[in-house]
C-alpha positions in Angstrom: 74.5 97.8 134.5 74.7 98.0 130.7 73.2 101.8 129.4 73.0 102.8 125.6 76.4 104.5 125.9 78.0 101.5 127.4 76.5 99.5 125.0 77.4 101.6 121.7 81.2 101.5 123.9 81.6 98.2 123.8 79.9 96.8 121.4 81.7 94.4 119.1 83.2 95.1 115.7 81.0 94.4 112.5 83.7 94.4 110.0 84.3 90.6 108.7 87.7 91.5 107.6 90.6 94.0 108.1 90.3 95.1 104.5 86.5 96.0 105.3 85.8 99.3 104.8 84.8 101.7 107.8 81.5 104.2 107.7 83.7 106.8 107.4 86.4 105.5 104.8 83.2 104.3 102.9 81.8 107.9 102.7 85.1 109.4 101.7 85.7 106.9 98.8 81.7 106.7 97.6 81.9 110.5 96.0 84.1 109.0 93.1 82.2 106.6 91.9 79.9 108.5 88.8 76.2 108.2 89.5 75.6 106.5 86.5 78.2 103.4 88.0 75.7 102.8 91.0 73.0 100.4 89.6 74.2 96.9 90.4 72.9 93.8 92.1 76.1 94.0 94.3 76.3 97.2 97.1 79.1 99.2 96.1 80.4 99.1 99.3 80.8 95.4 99.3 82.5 95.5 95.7 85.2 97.6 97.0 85.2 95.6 100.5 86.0 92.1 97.7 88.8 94.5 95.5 90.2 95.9 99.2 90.2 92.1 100.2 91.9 91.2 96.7 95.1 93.8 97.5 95.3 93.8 101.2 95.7 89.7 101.8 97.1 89.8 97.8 94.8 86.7 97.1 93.6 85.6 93.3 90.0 86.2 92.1 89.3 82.4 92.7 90.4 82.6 96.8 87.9 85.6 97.6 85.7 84.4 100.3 82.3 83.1 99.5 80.6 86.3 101.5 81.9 88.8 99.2 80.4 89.2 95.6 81.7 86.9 93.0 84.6 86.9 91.4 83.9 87.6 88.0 82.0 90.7 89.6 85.0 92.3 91.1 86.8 91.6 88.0 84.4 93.1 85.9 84.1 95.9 88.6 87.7 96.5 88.3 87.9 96.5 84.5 85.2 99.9 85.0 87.1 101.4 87.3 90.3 101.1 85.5 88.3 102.3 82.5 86.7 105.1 84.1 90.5 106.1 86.1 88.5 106.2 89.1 91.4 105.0 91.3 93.3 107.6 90.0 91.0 110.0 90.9 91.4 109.5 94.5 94.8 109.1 94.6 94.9 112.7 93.1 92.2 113.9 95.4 93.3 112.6 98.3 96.8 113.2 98.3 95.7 117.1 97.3 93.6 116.7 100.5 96.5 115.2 103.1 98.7 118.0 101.6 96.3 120.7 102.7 96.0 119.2 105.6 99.6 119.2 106.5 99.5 123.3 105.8 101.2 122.7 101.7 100.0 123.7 98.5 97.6 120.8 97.2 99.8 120.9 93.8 103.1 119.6 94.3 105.9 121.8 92.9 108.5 119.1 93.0 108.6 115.1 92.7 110.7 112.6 92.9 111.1 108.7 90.6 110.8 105.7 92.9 111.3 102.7 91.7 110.9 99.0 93.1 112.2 95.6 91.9 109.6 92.4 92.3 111.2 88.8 91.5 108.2 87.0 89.5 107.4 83.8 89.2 109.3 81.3 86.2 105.8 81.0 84.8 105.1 85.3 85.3 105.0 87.0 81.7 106.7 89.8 82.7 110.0 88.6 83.0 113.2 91.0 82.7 116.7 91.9 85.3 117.2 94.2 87.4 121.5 94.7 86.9 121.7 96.8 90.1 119.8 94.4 92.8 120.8 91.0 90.4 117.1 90.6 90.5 115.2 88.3 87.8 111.5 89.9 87.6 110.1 92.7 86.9 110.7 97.1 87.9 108.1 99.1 89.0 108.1 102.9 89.0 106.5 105.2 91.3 106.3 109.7 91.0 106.3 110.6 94.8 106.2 114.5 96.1 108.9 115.3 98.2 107.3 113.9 101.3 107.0 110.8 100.0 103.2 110.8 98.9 101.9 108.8 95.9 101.4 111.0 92.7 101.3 108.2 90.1 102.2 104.4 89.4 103.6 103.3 86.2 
């Protein structure tokens, strides 16, 4: 016999895509975005759900899926958050967090370059080599802490 709890158990999962934010995740990433960046026709949570979307399947603006706000929304909304270095404010905050959580000091006292060669497209517009892979395209760098945690792209 079905009973609330078996119910709530069982009941089947509402996210439309694996790049969909959970209630939780949602909560977590929600404090960063200023007050003043909340009045939109859009839910926030579905503009991150459509920029989630956009770097998880690695898709261009014009493939998003017709459920998720327009393109030229999430572009836009992207632009802002670029602007306003809200990305980077969670990458700081929440690697600070995971450190604490692993029982180390939320600063970092030591770091470590990364770096990652990406062949590009002939058409691409960064275009360069790469002498130690042999690799046409383009380097990326990363600043890691010394258990491999994200500090900053460049």
């Amino acid at each position: 016999m079905w009973t609330p709890e078996h119910r709530e158990k069982y009941k089947p999962i509402t996210s439309r895509y694996t790049s969909d934010l959970s209630d939780a995740e949602y909560e977590v990433l929600e404090k960063f975005v200023p007050k003043y960046l909340r009045q939109r026709a859009h839910s926030l949570r579905e503009i991150l759900n459509g920029l989630f979307y956009i770097l998880r399947n690695g898709v261009t603006y014009r493939n998003v899926p017709k459920d998720l706000p327009p393109r030229s929304t999430l572009h836009r909304w992207l632009q802002r958050f670029d602007e306003e270095r809200i990305f980077d404010r969670m990458l700081q905050s929440l690697t600070a967090q995971d450190r604490q959580k692993n029982g180390r000091n939320p600063s970092p006292s030591g770091s470590v370059m990364d770096t990652e060669s990406l062949k590009t497209t002939p058409t691409g517009s960064l275009k360069g080599y790469d002498g130690g892979k042999c690799v046409k395209g383009m380097k990326r760098f990363y600043l890691v802490d010394t258990d491999g945690r994200p500090l900053y792209f460049f």
